[in-house]
KEMIVO-136170 format. One line per field, with one value per atom (N, C-alpha, C): atom name; x, y, z; residue number from 0. Coordinates in nm, 2 decimals. Each point is the difference from the previous one (the first is absolute). Layout:
<sites>
name <- [CA ...];
px <- [X ...];
py <- [Y ...];
pz <- [Z ...];
resi <- [NUM ...];
</sites>
This chain:
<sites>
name <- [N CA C N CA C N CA C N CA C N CA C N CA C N CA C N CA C N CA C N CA C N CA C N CA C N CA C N CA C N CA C N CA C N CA C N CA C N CA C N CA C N CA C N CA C N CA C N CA C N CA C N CA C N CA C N CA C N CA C N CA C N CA C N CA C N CA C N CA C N CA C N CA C N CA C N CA C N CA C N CA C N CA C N CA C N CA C N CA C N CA C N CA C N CA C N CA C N CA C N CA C N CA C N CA C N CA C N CA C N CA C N CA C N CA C N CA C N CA C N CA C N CA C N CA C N CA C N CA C N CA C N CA C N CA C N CA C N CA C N CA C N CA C N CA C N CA C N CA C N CA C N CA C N CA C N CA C N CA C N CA C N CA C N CA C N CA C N CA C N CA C N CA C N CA C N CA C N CA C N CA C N CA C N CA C N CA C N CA C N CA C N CA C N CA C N CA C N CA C N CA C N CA C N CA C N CA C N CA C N CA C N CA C N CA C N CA C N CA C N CA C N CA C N CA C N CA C N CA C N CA C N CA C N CA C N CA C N CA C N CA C N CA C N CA C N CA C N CA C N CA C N CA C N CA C N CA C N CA C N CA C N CA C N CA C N CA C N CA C N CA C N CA C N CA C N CA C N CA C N CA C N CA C N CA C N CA C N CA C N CA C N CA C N CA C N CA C N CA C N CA C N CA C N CA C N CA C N CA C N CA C N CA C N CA C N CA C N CA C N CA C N CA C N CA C N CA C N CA C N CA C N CA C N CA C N CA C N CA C N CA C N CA C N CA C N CA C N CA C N CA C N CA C N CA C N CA C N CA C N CA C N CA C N CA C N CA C N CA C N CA C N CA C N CA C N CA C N CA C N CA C N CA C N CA C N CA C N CA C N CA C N CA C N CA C N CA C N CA C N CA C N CA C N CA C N CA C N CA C N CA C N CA C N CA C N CA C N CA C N CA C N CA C N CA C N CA C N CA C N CA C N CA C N CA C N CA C N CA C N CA C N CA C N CA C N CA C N CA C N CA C N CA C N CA C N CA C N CA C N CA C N CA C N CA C N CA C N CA C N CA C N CA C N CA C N CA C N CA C N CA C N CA C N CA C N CA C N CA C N CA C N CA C N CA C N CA C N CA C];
px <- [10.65 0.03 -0.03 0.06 0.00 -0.04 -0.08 0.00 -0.02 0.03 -0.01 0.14 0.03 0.07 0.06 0.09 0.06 0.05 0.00 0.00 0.14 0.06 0.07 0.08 -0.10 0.07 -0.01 0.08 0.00 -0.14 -0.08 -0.13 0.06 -0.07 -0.02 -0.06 -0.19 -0.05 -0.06 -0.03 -0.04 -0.14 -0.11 -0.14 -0.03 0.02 -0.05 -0.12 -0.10 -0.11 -0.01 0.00 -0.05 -0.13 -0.05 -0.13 0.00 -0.16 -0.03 -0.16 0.01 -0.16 -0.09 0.07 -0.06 -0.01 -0.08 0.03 -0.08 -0.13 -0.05 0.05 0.12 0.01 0.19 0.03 0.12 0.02 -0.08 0.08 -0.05 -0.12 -0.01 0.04 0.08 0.12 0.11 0.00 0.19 -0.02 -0.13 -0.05 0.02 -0.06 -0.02 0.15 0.09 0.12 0.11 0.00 0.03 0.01 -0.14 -0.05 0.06 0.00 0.03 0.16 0.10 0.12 0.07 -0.10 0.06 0.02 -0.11 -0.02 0.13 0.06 0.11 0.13 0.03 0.12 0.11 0.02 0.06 0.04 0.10 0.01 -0.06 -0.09 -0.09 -0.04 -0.05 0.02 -0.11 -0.12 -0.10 0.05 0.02 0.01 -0.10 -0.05 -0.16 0.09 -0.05 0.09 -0.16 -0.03 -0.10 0.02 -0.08 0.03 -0.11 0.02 -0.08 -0.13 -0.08 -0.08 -0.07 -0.14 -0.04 -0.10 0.01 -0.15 0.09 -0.02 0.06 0.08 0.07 0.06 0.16 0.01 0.16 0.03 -0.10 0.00 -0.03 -0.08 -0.04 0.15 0.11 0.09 0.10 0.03 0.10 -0.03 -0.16 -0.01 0.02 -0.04 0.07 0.12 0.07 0.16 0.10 -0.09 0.02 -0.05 -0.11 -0.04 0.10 0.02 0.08 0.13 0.12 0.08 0.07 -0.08 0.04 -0.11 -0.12 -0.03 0.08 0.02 0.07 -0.04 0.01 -0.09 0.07 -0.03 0.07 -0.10 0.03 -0.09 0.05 -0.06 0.02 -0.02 0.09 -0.06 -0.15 -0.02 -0.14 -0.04 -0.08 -0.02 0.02 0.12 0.09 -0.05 -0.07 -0.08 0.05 -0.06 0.06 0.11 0.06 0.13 0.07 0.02 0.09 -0.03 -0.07 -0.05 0.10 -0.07 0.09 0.15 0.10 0.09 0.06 -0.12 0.07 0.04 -0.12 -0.05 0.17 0.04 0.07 0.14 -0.03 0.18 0.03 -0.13 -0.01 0.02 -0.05 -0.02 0.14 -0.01 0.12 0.00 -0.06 -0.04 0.08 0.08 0.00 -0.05 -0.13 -0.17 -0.10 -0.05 -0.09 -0.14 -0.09 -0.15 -0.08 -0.11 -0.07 -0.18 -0.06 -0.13 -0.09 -0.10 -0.11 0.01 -0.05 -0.05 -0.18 -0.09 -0.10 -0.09 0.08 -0.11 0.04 0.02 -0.09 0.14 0.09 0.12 0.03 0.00 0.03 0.17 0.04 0.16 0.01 -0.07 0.08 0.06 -0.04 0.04 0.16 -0.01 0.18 0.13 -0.09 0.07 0.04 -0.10 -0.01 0.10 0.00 0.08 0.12 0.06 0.14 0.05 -0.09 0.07 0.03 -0.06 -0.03 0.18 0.03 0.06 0.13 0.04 0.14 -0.03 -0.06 0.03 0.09 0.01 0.06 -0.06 -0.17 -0.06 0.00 -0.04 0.01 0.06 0.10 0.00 -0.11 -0.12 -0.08 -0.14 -0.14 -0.10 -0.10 -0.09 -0.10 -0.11 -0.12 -0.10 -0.10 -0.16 -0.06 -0.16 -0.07 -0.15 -0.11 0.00 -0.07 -0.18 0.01 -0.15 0.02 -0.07 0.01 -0.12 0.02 -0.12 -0.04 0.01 -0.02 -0.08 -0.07 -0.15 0.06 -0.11 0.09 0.05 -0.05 0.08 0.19 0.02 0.11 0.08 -0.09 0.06 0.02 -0.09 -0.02 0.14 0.02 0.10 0.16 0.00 0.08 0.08 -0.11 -0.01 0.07 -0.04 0.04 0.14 0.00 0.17 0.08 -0.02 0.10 -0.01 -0.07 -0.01 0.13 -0.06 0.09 0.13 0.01 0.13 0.11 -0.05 0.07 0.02 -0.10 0.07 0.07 0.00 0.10 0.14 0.01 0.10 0.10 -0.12 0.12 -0.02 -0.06 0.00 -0.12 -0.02 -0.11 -0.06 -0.01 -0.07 -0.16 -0.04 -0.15 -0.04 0.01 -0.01 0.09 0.03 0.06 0.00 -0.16 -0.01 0.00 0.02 -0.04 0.17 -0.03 0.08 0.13 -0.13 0.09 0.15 0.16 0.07 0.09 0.14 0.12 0.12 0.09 0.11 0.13 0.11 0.11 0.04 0.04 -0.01 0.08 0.13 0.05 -0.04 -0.10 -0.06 -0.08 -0.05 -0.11 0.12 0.12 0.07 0.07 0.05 0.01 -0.06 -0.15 -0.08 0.02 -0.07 0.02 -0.16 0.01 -0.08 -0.06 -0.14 -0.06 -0.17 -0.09 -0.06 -0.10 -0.11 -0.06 0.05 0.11 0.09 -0.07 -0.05 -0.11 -0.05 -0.09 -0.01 0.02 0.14 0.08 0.15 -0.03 0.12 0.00 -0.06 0.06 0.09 -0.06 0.04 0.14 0.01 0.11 0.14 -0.09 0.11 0.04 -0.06 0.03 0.13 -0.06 0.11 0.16 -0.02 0.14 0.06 -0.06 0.01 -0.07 -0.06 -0.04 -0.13 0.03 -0.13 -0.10 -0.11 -0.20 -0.04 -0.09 -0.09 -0.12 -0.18 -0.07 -0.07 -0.07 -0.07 -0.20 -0.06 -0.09 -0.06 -0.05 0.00 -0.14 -0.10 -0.07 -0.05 -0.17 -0.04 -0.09 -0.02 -0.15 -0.03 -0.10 -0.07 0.05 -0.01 0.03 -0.04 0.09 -0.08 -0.06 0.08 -0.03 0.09 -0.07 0.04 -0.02 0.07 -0.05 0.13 -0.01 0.12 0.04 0.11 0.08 0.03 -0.04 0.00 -0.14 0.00 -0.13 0.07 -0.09 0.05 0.08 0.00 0.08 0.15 0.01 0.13 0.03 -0.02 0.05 0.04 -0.10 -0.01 0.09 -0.03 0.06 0.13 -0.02 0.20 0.09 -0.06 0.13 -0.01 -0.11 0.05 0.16 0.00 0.06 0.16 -0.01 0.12 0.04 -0.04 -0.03 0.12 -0.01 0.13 0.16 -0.03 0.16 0.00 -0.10 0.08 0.02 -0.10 0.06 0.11 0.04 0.17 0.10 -0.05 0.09 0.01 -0.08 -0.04 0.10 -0.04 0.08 0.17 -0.01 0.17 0.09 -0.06 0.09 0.12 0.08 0.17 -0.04 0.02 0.01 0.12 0.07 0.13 0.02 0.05 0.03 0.13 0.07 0.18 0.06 0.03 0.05 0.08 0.14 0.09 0.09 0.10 0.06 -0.02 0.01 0.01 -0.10 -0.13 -0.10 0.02 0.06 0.07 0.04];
py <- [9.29 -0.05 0.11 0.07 0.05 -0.05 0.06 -0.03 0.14 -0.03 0.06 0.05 0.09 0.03 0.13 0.01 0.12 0.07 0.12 0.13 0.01 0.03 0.04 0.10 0.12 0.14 0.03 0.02 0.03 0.04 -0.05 0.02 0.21 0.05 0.15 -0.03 -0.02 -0.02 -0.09 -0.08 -0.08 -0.02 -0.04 0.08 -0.17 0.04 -0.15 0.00 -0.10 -0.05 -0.08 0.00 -0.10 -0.05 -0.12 -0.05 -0.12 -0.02 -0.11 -0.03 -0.13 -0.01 0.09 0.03 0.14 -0.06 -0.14 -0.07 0.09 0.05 0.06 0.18 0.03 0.13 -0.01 -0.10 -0.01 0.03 -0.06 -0.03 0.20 0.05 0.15 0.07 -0.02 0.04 0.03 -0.05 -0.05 0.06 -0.03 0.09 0.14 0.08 0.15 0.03 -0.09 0.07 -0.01 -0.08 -0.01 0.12 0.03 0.08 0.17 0.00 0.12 0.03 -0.14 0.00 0.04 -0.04 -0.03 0.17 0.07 0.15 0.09 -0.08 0.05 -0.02 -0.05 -0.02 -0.02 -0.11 -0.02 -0.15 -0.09 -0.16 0.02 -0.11 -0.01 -0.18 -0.06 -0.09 -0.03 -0.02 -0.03 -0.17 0.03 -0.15 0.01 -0.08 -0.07 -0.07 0.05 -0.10 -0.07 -0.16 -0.02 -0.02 0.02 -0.06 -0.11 -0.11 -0.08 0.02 -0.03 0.01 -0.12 -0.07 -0.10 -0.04 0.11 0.01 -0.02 -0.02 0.01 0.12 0.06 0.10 -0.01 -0.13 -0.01 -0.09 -0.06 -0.04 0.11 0.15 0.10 0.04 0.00 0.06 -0.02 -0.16 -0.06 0.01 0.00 0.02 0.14 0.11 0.10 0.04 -0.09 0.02 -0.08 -0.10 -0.04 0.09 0.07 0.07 0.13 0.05 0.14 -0.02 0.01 -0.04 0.15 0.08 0.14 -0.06 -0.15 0.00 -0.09 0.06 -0.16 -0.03 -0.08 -0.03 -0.06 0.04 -0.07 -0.09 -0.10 -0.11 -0.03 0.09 -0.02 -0.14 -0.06 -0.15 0.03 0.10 0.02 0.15 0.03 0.15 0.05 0.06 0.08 0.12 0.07 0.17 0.05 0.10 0.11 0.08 0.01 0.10 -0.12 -0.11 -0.07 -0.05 -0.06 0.06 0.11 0.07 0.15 0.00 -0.05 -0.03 -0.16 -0.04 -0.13 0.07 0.05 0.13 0.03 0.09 0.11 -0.05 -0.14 -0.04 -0.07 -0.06 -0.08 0.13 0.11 0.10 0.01 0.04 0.02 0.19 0.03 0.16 0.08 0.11 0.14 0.02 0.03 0.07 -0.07 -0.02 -0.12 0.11 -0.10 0.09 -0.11 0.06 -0.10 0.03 -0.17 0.03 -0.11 0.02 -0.09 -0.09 -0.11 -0.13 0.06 0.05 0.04 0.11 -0.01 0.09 0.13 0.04 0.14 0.15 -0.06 0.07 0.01 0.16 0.02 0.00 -0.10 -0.09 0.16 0.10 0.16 0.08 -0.02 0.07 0.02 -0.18 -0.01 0.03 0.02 0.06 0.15 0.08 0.16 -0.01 -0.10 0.06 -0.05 -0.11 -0.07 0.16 0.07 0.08 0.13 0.01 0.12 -0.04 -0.13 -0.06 0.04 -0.08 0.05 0.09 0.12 0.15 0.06 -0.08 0.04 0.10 0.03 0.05 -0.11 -0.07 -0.13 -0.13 -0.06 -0.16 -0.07 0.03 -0.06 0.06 -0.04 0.07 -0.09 0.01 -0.09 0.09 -0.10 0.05 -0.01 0.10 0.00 -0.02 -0.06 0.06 0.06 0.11 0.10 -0.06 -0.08 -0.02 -0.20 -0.01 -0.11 -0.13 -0.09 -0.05 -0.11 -0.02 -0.10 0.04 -0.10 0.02 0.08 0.06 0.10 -0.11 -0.08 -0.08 0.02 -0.03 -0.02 0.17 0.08 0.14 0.08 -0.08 0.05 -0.04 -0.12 -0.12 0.08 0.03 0.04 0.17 0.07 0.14 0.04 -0.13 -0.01 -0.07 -0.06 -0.11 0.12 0.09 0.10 0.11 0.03 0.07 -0.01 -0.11 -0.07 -0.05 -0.03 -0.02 0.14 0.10 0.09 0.07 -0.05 0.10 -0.12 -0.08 -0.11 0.01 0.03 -0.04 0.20 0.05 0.12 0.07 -0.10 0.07 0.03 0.04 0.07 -0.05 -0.14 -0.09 0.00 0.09 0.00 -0.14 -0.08 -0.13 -0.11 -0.11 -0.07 -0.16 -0.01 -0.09 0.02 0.08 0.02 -0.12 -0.06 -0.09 0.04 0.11 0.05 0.09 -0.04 0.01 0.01 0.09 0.01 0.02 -0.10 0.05 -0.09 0.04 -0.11 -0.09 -0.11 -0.14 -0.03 0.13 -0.01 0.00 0.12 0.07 -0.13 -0.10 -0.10 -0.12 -0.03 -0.09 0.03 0.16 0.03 0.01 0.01 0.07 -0.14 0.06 -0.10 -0.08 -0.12 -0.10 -0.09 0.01 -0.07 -0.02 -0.06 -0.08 0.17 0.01 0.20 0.08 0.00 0.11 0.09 -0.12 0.03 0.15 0.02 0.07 0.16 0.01 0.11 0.02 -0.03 -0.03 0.17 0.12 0.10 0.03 0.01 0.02 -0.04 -0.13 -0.10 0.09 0.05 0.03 0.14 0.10 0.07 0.02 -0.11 -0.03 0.00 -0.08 -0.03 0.06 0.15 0.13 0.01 -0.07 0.02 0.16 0.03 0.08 -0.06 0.06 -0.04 0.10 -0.01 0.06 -0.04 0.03 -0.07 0.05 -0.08 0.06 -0.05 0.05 -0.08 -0.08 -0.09 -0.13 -0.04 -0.06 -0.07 -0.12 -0.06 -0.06 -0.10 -0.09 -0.08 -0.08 -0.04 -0.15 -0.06 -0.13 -0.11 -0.09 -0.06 -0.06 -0.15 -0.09 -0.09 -0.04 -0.17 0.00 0.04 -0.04 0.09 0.07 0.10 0.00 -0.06 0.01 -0.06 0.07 0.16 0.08 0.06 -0.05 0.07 0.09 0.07 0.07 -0.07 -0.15 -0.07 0.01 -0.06 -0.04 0.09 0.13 0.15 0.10 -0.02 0.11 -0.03 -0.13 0.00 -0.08 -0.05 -0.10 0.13 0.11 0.09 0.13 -0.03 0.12 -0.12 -0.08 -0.09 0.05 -0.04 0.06 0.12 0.11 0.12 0.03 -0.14 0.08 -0.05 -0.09 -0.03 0.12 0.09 0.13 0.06 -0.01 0.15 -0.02 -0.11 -0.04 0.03 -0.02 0.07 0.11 0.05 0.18 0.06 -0.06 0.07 -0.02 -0.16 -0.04 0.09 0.04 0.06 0.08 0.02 0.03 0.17 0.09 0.14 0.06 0.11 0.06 0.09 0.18 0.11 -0.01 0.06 -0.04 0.18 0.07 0.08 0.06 -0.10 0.02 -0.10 0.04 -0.09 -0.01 -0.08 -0.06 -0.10 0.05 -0.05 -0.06 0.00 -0.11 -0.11];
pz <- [10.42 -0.14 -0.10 -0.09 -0.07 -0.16 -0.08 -0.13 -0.14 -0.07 -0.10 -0.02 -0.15 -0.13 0.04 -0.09 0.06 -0.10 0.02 -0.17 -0.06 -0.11 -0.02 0.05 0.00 0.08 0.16 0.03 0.17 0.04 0.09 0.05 0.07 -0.02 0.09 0.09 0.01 0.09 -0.01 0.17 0.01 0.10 -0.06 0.06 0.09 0.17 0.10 0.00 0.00 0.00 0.10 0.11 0.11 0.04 0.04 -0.07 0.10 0.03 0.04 -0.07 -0.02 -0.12 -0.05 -0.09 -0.10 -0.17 0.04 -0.15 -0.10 0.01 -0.10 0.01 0.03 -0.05 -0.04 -0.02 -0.05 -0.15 -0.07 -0.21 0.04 0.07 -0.12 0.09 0.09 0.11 -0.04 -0.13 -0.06 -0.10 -0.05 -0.16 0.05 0.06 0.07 0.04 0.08 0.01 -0.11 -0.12 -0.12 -0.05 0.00 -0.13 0.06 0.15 0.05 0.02 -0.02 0.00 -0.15 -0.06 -0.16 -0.05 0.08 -0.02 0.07 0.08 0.04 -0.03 -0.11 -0.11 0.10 0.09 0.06 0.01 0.03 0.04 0.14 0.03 0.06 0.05 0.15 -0.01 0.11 0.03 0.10 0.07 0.16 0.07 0.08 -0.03 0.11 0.09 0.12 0.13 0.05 -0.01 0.03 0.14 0.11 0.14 0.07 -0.06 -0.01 0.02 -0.18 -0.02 -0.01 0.01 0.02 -0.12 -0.12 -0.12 -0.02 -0.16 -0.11 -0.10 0.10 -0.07 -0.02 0.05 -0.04 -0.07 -0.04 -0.17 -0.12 0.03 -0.08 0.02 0.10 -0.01 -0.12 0.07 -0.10 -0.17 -0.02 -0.11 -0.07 0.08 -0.05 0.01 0.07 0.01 -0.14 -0.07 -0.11 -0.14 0.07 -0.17 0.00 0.10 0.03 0.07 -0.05 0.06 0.14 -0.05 0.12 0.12 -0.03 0.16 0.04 0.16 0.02 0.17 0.00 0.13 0.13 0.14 0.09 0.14 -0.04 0.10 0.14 0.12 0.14 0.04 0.08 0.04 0.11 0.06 0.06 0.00 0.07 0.00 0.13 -0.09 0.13 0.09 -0.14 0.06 -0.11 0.00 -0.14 0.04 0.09 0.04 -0.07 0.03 -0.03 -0.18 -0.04 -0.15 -0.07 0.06 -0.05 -0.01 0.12 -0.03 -0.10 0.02 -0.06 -0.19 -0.03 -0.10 -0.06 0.15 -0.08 0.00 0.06 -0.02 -0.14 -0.01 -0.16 -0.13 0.05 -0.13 -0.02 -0.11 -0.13 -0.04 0.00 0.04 0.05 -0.01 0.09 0.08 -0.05 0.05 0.03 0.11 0.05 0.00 -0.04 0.03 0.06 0.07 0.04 0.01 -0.03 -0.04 0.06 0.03 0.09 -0.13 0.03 -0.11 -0.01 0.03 0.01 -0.08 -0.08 -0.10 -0.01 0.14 0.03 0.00 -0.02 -0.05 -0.13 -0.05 -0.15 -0.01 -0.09 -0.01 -0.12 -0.05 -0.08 0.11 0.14 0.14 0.00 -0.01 0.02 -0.08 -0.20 -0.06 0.04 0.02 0.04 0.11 0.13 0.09 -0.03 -0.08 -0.02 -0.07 -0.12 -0.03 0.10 0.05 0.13 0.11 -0.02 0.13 -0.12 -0.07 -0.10 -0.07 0.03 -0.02 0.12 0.11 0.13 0.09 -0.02 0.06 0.16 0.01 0.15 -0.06 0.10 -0.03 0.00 0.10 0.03 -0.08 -0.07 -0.03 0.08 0.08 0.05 -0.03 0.02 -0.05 0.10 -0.02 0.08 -0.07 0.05 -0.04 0.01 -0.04 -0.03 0.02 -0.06 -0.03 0.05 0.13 -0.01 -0.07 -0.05 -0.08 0.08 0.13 0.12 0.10 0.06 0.08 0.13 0.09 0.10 0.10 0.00 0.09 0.02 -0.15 0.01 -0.05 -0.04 0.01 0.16 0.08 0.11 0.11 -0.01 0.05 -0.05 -0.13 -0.07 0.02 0.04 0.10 0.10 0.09 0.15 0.03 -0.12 0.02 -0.08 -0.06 -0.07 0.12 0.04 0.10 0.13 0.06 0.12 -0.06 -0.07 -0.09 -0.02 -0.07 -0.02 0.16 0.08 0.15 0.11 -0.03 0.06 -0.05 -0.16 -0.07 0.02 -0.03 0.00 -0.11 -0.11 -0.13 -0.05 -0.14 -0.08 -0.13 0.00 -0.10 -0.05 -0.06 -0.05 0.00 -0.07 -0.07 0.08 0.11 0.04 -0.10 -0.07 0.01 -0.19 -0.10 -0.12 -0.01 -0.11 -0.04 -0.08 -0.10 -0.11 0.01 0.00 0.01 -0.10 0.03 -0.09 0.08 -0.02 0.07 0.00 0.02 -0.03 0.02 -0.06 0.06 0.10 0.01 0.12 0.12 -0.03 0.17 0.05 -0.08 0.04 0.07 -0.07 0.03 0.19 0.01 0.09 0.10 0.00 0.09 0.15 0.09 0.13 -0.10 0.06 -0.02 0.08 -0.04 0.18 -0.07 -0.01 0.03 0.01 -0.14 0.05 -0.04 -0.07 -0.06 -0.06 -0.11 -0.12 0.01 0.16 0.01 0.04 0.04 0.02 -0.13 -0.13 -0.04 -0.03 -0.01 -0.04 0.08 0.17 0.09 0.07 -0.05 0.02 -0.13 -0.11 -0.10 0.05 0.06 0.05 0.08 0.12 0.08 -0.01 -0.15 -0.07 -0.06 -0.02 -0.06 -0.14 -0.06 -0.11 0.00 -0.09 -0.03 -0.02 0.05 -0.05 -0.04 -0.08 -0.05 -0.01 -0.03 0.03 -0.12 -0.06 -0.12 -0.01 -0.09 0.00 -0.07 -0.01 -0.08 0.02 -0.14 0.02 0.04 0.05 0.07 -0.07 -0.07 -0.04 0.10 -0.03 0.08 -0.04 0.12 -0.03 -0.13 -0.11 -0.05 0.00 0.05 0.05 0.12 0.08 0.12 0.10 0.11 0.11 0.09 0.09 0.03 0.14 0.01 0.12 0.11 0.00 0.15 0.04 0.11 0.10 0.09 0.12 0.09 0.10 -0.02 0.11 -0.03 -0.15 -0.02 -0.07 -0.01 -0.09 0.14 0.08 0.12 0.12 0.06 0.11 -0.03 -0.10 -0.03 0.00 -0.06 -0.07 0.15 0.08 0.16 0.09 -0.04 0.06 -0.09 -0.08 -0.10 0.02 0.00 0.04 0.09 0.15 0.08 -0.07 -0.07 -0.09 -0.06 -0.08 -0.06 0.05 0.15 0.12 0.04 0.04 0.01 -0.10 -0.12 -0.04 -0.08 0.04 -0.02 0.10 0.16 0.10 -0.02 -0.05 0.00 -0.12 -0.05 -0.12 0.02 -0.05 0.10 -0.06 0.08 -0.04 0.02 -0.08 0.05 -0.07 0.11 -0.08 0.07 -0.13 -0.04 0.06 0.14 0.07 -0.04 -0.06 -0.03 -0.09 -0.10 -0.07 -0.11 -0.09 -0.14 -0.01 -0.05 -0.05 -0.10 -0.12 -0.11 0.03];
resi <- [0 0 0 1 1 1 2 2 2 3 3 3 4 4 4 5 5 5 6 6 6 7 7 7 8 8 8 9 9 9 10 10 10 11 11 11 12 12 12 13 13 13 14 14 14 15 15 15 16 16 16 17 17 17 18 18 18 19 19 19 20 20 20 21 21 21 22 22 22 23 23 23 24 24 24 25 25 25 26 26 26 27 27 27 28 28 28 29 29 29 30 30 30 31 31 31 32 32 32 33 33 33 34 34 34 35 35 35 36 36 36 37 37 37 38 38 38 39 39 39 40 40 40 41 41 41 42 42 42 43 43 43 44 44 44 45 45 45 46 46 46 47 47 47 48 48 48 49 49 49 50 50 50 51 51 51 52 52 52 53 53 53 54 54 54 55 55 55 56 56 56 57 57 57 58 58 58 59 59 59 60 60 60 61 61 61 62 62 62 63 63 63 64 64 64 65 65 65 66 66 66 67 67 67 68 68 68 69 69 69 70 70 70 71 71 71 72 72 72 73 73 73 74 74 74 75 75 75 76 76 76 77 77 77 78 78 78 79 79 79 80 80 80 81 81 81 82 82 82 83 83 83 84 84 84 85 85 85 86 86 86 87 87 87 88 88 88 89 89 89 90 90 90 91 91 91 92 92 92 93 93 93 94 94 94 95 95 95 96 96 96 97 97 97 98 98 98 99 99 99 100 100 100 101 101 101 102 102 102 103 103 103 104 104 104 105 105 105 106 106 106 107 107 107 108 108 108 109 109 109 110 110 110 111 111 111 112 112 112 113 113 113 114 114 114 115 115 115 116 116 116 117 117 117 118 118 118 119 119 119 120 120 120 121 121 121 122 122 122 123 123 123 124 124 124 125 125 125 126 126 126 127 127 127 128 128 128 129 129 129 130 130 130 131 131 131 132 132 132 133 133 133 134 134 134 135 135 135 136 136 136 137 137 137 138 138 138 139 139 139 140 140 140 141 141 141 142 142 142 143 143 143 144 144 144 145 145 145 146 146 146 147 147 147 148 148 148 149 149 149 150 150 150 151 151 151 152 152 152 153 153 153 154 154 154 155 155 155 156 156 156 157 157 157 158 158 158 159 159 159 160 160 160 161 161 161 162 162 162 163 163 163 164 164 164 165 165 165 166 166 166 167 167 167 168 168 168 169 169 169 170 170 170 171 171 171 172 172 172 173 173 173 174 174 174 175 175 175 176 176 176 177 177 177 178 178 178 179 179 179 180 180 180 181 181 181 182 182 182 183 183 183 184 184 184 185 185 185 186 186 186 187 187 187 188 188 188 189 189 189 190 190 190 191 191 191 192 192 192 193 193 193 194 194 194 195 195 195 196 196 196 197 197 197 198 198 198 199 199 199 200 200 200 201 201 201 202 202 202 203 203 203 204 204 204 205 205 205 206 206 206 207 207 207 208 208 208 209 209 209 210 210 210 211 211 211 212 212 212 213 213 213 214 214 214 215 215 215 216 216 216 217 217 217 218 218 218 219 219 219 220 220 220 221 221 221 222 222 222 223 223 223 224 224 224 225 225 225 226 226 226 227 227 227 228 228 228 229 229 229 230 230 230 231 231 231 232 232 232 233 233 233 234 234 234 235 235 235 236 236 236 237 237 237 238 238 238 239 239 239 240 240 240 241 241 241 242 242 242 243 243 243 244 244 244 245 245 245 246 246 246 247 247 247 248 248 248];
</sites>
C-alpha cells in the first residue's frame, strides 16, 4: 500500500529507505535527509519501504507522508528481507537516480548528494560507499571483515565495503538486476555484472542512535556465505566473446 503526495516537477532522485521498527529514528531521519536534499537543488522524493514493522513507526510514517508530500511510503504485507524491500523501494520510486540509506542513524543522507553528483558527471553509473571508520562494537566489525573477505574471493570481485548501505545508482540497473532473496548484499557486484561501472568512495559512520539492530554474526555472516554461490553462478555463467572476424556493428 502506498501513501503520500506527489510534486509538481519530475522527481530526479529518489532516496530508498528500507526499515523494520526504527520508530524512534524516523521524524529526524526525514528531517536530516530533507535538509541534505534541499542542499542539492534538485526534485527529490524519499520512499520508506516499511517491511513489516511491529512498533509504531508506520503510523510516524503516514504522518510524515502527510506533512511532506516528497515522503511517501510503501507497506509490505509482512517482512520479506531487505533485498526484497529494496526492490519493492525502487519499483515505486519516481526517480532517475536511486540512492540508498540504513533507517539507523548511522549514515550521513550529504554522502548521497556528493555521490549522485559524482554518478551524472559520468565518472561511474554506480557510486557505493565504504566505511572508513567504523562506529560499531568489534563484534560486528570483526563479522563484517571476514564476510567481505570470503565474499570478494568467492565472487571474483573487489568490494571494500559489502555491507555499507550507502549507495547511488540507476533505477534501471536495480530493476534489471537478477533478484533473489541476499541480493542486498552483492548489489555492486550484481551491477557490475550487467556492465555498469563502480566506483567506491568513502563515506561516514555514527552510532547508533536509537534502537537496536537487526544483524548479528548469524543472520549477516552465514545467510549471505550461502548467497554467495548464486553470485558464483553467476560470475562463472556470464556469456564472454572475442569477435575473430566480421562486422562488429
Amino acid at each position: 500500500m502506498g501513501v503520500g503526495g506527489r510534486s509538481a516537477e519530475p522527481v530526479v532522485f529518489s532516496v530508498v529507505v528500507p526499515l523494520r521498527d526504527e520508530e524512534p529514528n524516523l521524524a529526524s531521519l526525514h528531517t536530516e535527509i530533507a535538509a541534505a536534499l534541499e542542499a542539492a537543488g534538485i526534485p527529490w522524493e524519499v520512499v520508506y519501504v516499511d517491511d513489516g514493522s511491529v512498533d509504531d513507526g508506520p503510523r510516524i510514517l503516514r504522518d510524515l507522508a502527510i506533512r511532506d508530500p516528497r515522503a511517501r511510503v510503501v507497506t509490505l504485507a509482512r517482512g520479506y528481507g531487505q533485498s526484497t524491500a529494496l526492490v519493492a523501494g525502487a519499483e515505486a520510486a519516481r526517480g532517475e537516480w536511486i540512492g540508498t540509506l540504513d533507517a539507523d542513524g548511522q549514515n550521513d543522507p550529504r554522502d548521497l548528494v556528493t555521490f549522485l553528483a559524482e554518478a551524472r558527471s559520468g565518472v561511474a553509473e554506480v557510486v557505493t560507499g565504504y566505511r572508513a571508520e567504523r562506529a560499531d562494537r568489534w563484534v560486528r566489525r570483526a563479522s563484517s571483515r571476514v564476510a567481505n573477505t570470503v565474499r570478494n574471493r568467492l565472487s571474483g570481485d573487489r568490494i571494500l565495503d559489502v555491507g555499507c548501505s550507502v549507495r547511488v545508482f540507476p533505477r534501471r540497473a536495480m530493476l534489471e538486476a537478477v533478484r533473489f532473496e541476499g541480493m542486498h548484499r552483492f548489489l555492486p557486484t550484481l551491477f557490475r555484472i550487467a556492465g555498469y561501472r563502480v566506483v567506491e568512495r568513502p563515506v561516514g559512520h555514527r552510532p547508533r542512535r536509537a534502537g537496536q539492530s537487526k544483524y548479528g554474526i548469524h543472520n549477516r555472516l552465514w545467510r549471505g556465505l550461502a548467497d554467495l554461490f548464486v553470485v558464483r553462478r553467476l560470475v562463472r555463467g556470464r556469456v564472454r566473446y572475442e569477435i575473430a572476424d566480421g562486422d562488429g556493428g
